[in-house]
Each structure stands twice: as C-alpha cells, then as structure tokens.
MMTF fields as JSON, N, C-alpha, C and O atoms, coordinates in Angstrom:
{
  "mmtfVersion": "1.0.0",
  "mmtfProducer": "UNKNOWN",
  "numBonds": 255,
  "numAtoms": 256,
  "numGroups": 64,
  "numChains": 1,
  "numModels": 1,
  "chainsPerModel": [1],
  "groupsPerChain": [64],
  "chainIdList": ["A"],
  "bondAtomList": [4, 2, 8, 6, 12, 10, 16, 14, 20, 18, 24, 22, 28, 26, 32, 30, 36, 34, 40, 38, 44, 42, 48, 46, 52, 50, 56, 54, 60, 58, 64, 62, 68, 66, 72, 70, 76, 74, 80, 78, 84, 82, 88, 86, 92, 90, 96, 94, 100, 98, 104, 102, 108, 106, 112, 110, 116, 114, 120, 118, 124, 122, 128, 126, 132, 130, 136, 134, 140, 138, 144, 142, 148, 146, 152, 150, 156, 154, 160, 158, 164, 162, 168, 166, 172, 170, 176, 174, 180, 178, 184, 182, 188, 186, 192, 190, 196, 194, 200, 198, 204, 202, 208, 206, 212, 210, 216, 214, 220, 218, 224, 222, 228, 226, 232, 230, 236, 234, 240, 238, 244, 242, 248, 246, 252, 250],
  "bondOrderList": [1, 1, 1, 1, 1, 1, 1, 1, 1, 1, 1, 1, 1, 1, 1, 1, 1, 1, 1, 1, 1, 1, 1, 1, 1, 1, 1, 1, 1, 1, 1, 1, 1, 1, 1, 1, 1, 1, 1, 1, 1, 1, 1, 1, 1, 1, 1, 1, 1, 1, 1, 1, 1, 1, 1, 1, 1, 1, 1, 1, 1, 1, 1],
  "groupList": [{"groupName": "UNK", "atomNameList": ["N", "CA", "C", "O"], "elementList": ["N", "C", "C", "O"], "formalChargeList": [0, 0, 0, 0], "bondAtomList": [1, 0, 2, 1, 3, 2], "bondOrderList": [1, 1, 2], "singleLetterCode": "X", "chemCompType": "L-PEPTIDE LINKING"}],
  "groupTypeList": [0, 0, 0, 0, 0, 0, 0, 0, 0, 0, 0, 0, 0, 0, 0, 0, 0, 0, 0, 0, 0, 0, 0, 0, 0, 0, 0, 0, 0, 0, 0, 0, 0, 0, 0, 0, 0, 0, 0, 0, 0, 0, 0, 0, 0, 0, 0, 0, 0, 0, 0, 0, 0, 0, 0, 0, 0, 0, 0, 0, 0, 0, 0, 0],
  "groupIdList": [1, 2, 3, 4, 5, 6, 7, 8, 9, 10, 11, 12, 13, 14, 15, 16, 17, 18, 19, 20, 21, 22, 23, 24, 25, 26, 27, 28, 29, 30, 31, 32, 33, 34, 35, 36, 37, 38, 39, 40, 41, 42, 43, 44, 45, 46, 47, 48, 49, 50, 51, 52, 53, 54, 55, 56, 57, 58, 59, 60, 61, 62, 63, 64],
  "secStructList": [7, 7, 7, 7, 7, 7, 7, 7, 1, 1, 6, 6, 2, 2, 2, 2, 2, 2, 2, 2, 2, 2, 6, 6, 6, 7, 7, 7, 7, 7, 7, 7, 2, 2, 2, 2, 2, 2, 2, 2, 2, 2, 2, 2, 2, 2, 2, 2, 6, 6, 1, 7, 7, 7, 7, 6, 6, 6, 2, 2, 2, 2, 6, 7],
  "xCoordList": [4.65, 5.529, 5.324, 4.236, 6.439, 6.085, 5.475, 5.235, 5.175, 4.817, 5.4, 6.029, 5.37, 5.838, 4.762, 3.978, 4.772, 3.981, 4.464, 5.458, 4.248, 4.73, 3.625, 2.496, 3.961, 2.906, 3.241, 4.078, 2.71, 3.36, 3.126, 2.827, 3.358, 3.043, 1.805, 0.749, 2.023, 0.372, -0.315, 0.414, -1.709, -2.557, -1.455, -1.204, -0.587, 0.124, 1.009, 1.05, 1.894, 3.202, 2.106, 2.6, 0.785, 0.515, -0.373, -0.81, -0.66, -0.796, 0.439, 0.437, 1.399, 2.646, 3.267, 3.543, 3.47, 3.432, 2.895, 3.537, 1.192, 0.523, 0.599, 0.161, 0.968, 1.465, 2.629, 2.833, 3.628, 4.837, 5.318, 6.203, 4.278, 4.481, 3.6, 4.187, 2.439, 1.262, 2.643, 2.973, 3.127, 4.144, 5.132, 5.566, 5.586, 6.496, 5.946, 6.824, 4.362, 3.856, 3.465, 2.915, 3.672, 3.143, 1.44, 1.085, 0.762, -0.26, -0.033, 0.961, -1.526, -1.285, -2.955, -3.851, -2.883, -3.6, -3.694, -3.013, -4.779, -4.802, -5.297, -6.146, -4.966, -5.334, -5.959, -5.479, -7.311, -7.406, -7.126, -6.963, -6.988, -6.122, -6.9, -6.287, -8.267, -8.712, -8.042, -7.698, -8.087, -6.93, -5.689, -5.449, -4.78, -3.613, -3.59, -3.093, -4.211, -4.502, -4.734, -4.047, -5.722, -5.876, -5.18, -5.464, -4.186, -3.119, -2.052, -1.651, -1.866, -0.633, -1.499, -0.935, -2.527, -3.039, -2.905, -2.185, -3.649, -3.357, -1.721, -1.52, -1.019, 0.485, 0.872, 1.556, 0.214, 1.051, 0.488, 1.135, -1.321, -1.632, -1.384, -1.545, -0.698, -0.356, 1.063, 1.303, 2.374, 3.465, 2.932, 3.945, 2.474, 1.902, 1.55, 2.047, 0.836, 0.305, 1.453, 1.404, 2.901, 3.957, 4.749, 5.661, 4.078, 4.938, 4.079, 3.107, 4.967, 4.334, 3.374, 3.653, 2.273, 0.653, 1.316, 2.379, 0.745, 0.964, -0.473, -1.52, -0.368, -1.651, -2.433, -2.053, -3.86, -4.271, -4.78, -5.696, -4.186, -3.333, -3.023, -3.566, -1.532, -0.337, -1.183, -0.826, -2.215, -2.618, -3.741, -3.89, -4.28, -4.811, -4.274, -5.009, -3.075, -2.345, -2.319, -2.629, -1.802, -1.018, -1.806, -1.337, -3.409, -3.896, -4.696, -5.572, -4.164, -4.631, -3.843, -4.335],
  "yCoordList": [-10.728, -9.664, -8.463, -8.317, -7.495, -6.28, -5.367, -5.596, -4.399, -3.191, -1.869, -1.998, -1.032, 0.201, 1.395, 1.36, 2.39, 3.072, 4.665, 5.065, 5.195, 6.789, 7.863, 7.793, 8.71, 10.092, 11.32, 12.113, 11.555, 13.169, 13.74, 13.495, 14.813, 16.615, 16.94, 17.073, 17.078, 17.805, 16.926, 16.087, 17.114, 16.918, 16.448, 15.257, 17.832, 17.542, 16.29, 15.411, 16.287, 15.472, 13.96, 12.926, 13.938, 12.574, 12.255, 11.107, 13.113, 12.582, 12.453, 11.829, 13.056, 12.798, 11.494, 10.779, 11.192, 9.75, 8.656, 8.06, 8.671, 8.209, 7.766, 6.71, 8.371, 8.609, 8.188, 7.571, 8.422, 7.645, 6.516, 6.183, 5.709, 4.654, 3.972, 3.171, 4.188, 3.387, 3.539, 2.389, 4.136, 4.249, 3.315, 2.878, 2.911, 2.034, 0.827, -0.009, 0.141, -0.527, -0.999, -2.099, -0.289, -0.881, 0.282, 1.356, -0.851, -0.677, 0.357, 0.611, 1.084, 1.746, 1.425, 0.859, 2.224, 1.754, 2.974, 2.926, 4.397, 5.257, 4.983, 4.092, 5.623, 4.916, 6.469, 7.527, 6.21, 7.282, 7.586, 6.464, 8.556, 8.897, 7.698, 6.99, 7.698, 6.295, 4.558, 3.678, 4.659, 3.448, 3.038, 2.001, 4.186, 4.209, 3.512, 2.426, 4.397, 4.266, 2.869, 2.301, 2.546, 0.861, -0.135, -1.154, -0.059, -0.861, -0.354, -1.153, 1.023, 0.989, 0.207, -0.824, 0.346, -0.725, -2.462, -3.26, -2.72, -3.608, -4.487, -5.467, -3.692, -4.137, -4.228, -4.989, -3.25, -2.973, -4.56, -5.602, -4.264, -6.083, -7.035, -7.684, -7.69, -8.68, -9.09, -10.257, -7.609, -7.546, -7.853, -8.311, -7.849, -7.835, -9.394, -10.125, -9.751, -11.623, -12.308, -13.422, -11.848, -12.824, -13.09, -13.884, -12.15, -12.042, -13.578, -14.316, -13.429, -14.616, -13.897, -12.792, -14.417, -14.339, -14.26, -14.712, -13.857, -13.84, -14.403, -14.052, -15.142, -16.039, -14.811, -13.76, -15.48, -14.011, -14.378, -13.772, -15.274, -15.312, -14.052, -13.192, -14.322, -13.582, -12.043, -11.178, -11.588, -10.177, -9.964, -8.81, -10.738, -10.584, -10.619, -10.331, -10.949, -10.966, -9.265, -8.47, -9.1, -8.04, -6.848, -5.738, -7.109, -5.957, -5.6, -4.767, -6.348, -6.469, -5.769, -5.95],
  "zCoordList": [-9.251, -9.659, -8.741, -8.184, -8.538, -7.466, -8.155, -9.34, -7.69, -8.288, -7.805, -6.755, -8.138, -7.357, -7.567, -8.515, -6.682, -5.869, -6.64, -6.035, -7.242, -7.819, -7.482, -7.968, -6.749, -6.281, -7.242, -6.812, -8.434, -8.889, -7.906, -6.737, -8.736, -7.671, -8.221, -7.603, -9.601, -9.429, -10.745, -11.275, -11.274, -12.448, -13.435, -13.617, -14.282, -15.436, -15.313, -16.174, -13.873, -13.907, -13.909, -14.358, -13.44, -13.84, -15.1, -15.189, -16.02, -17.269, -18.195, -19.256, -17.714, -18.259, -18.049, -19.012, -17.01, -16.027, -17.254, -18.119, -16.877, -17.412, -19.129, -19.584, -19.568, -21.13, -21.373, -22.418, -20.484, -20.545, -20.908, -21.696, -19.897, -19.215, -20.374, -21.102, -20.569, -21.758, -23.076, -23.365, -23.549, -24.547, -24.485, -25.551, -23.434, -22.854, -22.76, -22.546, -22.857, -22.747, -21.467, -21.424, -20.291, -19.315, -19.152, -19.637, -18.09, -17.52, -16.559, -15.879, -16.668, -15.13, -14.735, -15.361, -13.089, -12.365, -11.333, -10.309, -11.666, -10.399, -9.547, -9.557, -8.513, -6.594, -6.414, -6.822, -5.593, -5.16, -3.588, -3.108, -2.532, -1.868, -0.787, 0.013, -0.994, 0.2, -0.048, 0.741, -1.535, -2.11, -1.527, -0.907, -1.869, -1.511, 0.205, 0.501, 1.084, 2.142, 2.836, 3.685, 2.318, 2.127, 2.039, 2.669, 1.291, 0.51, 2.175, 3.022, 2.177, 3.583, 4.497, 4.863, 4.916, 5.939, 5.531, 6.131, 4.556, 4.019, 4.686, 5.403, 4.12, 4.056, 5.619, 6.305, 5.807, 7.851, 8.127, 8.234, 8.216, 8.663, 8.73, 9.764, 7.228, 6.816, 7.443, 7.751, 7.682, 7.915, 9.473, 10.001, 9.913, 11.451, 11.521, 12.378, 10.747, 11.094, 11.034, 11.556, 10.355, 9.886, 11.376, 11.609, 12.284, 13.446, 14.548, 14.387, 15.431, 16.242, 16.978, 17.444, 17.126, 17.871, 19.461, 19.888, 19.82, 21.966, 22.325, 21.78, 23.125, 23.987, 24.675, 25.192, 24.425, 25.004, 26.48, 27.034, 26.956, 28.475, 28.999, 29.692, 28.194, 28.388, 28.094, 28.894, 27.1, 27.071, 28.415, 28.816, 28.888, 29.78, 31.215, 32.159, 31.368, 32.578, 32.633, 33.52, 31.265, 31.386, 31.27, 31.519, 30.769, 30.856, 32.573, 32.809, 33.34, 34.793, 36.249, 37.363]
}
C-alpha cells in the first residue's frame, strides 16, 4: 500500500494532524528530519538501480 508524506508548519498544526487522523482511524508514524532524509535517499537509490547499469569499461574509458 502507498503512503503519503505531510510536513505541518509548526508543533500545533501537527498534533492537530496527529489527532485527526488517530480519529479517523489511521496510524501515524513521525519522521524525524534525519528520517525523512533517508527515505529521499532511499527512494533516489532504488529509482537509480531500475535504470540500466553501464560496464565499468565504458566508465573507465571515459574517466581517461
């Protein structure tokens, strides 16, 4: 299943958030700002392996 990613603005707008959402029955899950961070790397990486590999030939020609 996906998830989605929500940044308040400040303290209040995310216990409000937070409260909302538990009322509504979903889960939450805070990220702290090294978390978040992680997860964009995370994602870049993975979006990066789906691509085709280059021979590292071809990177060594080229770093010459």
């Amino acid at each position: 299943m996906n998830s989605i990613v929500v940044t308040p603005k400040n303290k209040e707008e995310l216990r409000f958030l937070k409260s909302l959402l538990k009322k509504l029955g979903y889960e939450t899950k805070e990220l702290s700002d090294e978390e978040l961070e992680d997860a964009g790397l995370l994602y870049s990486m993975v979006s990066e392996k789906k691509e085709d590999y280059v021979p590292e030939h071809e990177v060594m020609d080229a770093l010459k």
